[in-house]
MIPATOR-115154 format. One record per residue (C-alpha): residue in one letter; x, y negated, z; chain. Coordinates in steps of 0.02 Angstrom, whole numbers, plus 50000, padded with zeros to 5 digits. Each point is the difference from the previous one (the first is absolute). Example, Ala and Ser with C-alpha at 12.3 -4.5 7.8 and 13.67 -1.06 7.14 Angstrom:
! MIPATOR-115154
<lummar aa="a" X="50615" Y="50225" Z="50390" ch="A"/>
<lummar aa="s" X="50069" Y="49828" Z="49967" ch="A"/>
***
This chain:
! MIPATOR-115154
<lummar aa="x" X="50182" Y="47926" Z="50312" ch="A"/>
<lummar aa="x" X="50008" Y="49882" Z="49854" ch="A"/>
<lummar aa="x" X="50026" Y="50157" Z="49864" ch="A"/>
<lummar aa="x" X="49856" Y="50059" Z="50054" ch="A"/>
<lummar aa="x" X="49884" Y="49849" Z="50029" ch="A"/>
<lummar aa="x" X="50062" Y="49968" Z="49808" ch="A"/>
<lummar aa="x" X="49948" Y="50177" Z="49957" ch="A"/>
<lummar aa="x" X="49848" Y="50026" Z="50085" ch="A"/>
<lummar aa="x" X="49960" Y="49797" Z="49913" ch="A"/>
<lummar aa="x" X="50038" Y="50041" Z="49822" ch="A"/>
<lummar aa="x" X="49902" Y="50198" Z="50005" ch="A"/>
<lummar aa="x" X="49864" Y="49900" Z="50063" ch="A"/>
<lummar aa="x" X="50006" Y="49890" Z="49859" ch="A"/>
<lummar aa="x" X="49996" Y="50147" Z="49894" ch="A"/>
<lummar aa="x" X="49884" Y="50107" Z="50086" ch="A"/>
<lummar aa="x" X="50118" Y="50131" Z="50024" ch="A"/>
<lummar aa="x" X="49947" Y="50088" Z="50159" ch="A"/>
<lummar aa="x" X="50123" Y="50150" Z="50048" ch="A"/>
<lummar aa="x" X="50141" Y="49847" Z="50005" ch="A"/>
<lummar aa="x" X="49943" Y="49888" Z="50086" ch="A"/>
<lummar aa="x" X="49924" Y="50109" Z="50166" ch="A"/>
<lummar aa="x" X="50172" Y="50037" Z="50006" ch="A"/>
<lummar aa="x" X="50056" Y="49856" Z="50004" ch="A"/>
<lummar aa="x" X="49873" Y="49945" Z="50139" ch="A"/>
<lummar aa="x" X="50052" Y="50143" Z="50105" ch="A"/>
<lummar aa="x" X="50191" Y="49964" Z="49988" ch="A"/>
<lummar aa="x" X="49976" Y="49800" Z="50015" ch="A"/>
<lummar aa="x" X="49888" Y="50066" Z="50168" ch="A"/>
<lummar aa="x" X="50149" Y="50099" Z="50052" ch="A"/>
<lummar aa="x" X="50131" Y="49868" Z="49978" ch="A"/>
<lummar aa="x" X="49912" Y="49841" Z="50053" ch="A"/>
<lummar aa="x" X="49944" Y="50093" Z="50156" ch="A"/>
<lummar aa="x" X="50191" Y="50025" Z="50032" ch="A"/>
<lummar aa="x" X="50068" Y="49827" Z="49975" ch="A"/>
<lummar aa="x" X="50063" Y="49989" Z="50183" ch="A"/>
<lummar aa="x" X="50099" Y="50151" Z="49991" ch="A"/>
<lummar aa="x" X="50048" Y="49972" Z="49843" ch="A"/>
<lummar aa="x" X="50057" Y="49810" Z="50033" ch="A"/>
<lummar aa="x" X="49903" Y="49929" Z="49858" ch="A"/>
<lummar aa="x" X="49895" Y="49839" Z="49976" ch="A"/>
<lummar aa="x" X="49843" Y="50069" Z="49954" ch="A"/>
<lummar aa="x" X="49920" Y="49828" Z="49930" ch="A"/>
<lummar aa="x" X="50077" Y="50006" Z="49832" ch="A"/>
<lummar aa="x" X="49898" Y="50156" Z="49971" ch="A"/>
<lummar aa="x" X="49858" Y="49936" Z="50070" ch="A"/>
<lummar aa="x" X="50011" Y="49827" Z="49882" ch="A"/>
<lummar aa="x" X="50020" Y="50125" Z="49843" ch="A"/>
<lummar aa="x" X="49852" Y="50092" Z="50070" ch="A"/>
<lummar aa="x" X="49901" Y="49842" Z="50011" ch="A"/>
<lummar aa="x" X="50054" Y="49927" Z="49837" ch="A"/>
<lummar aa="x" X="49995" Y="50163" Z="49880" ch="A"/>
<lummar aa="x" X="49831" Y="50081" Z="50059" ch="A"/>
<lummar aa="x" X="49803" Y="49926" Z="49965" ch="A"/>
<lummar aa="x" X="49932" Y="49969" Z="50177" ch="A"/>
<lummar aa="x" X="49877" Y="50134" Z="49979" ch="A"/>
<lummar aa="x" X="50138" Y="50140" Z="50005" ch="A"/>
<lummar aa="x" X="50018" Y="50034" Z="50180" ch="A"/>
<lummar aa="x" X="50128" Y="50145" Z="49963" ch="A"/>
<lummar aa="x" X="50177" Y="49911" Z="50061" ch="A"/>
<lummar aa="x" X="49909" Y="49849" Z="50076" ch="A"/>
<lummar aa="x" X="49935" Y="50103" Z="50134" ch="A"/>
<lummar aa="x" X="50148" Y="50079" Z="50057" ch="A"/>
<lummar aa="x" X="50076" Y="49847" Z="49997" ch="A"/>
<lummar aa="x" X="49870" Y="49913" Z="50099" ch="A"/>
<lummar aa="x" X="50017" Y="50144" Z="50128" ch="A"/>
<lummar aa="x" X="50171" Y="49989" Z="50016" ch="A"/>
<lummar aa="x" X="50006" Y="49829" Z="50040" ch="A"/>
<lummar aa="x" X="49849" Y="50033" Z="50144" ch="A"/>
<lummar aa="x" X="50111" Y="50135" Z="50067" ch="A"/>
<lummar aa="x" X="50169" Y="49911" Z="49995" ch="A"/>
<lummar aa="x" X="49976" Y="49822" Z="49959" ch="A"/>
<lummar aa="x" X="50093" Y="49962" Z="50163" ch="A"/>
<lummar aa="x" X="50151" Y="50096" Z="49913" ch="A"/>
<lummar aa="x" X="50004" Y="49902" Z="49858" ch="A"/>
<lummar aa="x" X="49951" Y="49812" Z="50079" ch="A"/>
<lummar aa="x" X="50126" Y="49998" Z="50121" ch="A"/>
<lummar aa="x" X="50051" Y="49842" Z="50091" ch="A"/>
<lummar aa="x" X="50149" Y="49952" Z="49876" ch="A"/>
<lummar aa="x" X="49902" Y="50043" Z="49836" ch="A"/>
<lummar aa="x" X="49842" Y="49902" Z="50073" ch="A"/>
<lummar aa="x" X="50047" Y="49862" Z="49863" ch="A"/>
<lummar aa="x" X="50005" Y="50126" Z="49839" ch="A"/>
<lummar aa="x" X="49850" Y="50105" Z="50055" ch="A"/>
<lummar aa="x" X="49882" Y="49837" Z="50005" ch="A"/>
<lummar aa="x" X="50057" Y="49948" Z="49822" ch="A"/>
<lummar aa="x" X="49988" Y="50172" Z="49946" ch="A"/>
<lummar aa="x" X="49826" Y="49998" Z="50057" ch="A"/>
<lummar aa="x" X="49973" Y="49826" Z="49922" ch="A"/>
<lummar aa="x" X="50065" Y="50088" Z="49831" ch="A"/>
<lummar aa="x" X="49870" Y="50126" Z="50037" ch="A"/>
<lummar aa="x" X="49858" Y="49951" Z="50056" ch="A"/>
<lummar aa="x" X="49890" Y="50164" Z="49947" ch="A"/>
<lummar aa="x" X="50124" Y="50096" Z="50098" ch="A"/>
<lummar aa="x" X="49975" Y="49890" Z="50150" ch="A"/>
<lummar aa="x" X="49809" Y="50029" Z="49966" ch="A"/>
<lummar aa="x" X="49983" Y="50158" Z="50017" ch="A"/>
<lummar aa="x" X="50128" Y="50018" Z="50140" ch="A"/>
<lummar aa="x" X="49871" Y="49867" Z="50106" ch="A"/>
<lummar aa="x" X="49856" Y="50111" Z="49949" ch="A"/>
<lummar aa="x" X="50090" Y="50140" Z="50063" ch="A"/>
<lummar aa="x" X="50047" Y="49927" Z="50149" ch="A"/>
<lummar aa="x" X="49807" Y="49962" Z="50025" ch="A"/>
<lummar aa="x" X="49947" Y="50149" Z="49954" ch="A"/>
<lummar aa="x" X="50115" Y="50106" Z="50129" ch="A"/>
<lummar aa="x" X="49948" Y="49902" Z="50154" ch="A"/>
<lummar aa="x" X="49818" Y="49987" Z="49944" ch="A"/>
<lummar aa="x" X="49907" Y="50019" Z="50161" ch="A"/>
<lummar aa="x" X="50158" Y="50017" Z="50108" ch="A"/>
<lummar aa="x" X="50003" Y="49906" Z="50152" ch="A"/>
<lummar aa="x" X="50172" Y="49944" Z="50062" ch="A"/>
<lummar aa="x" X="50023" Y="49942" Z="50186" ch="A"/>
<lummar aa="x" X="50148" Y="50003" Z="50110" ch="A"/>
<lummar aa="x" X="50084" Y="50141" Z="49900" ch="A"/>
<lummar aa="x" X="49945" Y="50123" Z="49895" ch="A"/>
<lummar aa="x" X="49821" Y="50021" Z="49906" ch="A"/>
<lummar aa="x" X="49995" Y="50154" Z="50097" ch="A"/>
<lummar aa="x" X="50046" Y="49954" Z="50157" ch="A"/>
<lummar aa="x" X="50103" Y="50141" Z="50043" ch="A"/>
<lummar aa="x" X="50171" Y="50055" Z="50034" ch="A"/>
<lummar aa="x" X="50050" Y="50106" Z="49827" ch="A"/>
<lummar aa="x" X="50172" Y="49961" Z="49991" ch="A"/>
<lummar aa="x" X="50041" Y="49988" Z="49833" ch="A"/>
<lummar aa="x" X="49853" Y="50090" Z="49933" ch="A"/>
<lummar aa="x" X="49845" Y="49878" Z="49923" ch="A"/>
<lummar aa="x" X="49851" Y="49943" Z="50067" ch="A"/>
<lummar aa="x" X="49851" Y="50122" Z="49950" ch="A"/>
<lummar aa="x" X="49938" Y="49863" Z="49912" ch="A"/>
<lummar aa="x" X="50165" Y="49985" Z="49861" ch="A"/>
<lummar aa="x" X="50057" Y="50204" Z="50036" ch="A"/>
<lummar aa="x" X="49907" Y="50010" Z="49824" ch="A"/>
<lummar aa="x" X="50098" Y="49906" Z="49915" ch="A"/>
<lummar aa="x" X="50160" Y="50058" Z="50053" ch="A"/>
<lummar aa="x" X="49968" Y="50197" Z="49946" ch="A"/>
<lummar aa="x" X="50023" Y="49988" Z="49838" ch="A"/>
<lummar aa="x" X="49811" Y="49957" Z="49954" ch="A"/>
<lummar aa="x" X="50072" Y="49837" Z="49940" ch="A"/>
<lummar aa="x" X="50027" Y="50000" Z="49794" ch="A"/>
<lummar aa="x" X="50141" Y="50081" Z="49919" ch="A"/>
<lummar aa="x" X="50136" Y="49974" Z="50149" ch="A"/>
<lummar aa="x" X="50080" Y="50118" Z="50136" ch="A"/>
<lummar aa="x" X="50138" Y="49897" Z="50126" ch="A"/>
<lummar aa="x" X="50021" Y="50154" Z="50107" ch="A"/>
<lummar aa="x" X="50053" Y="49984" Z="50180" ch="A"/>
<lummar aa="x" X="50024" Y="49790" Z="49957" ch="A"/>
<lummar aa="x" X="49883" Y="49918" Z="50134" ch="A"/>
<lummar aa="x" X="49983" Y="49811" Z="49932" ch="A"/>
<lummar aa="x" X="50071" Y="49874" Z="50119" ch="A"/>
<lummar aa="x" X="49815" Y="49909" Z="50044" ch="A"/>
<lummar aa="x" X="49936" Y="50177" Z="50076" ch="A"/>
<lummar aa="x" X="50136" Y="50020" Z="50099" ch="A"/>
<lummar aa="x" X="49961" Y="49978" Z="50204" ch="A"/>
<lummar aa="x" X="50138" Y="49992" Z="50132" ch="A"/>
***
């Protein structure tokens, strides 16, 4: 992740193209597997944040995405403590993860369950399905079904 966050960085810098959308698409490949993989995905996302002029949306996206999708993954009870200072460290990050957050419930009313109000198992809500098909920016977590959509 960090190769290629440098990578994609630097050709942007340079305005070299054919490097760095490969380096978007492999950074989208291997952030979107951090789970599996067993990796902390925030130092990417701080090199992301730090190396790249807020108006490139290439890497920030993806990792904005991934965060929506599987924030619950990586701000697990016992790293509750480094997640909030790594937010505090970056607080664009943490701004476009709450617009996000907006942004996917926009006009989603929650009550007693699910926005939907039906019994899907673990499929989403009409209201989020969009989200999860691969519509969202530069990631694909196949068959992963993040914790928060989950329904017992």
């Amino acid at each position: 992740m960090l190769v290629n966050a440098a990578v994609y960085s630097i050709a942007g810098k340079y305005d070299v193209v054919d490097p760095k959308t490969l380096a978007q698409k492999k950074f989208g490949l291997a952030i979107s597997n951090f789970a599996e993989r067993q990796q902390n995905p925030t130092p990417a996302i701080r090199l992301v944040y730090e190396s790249t002029p807020s108006s490139d949306r290439g890497l920030r996206d993806i990792c904005v995405n991934v965060w929506t999708l599987a924030g619950t993954e990586i701000a697990t009870p016992q790293h509750h403590e480094a997640v909030y200072i790594f937010l505090q460290k970056t607080p664009q990050f943490a701004a476009d993860v709450a617009y996000k957050m907006t942004d996917m419930t926009k006009g989603v009313k929650v009550s007693g369950g699910c926005a939907c109000h039906s019994d899907h198992g673990v499929k989403m809500c009409n209201a989020m399905q969009h989200q999860w098909n691969g519509e969202m920016v530069g990631i694909e977590i196949p068959g992963k079904v993040p914790q928060f959509w989950r329904t017992k």
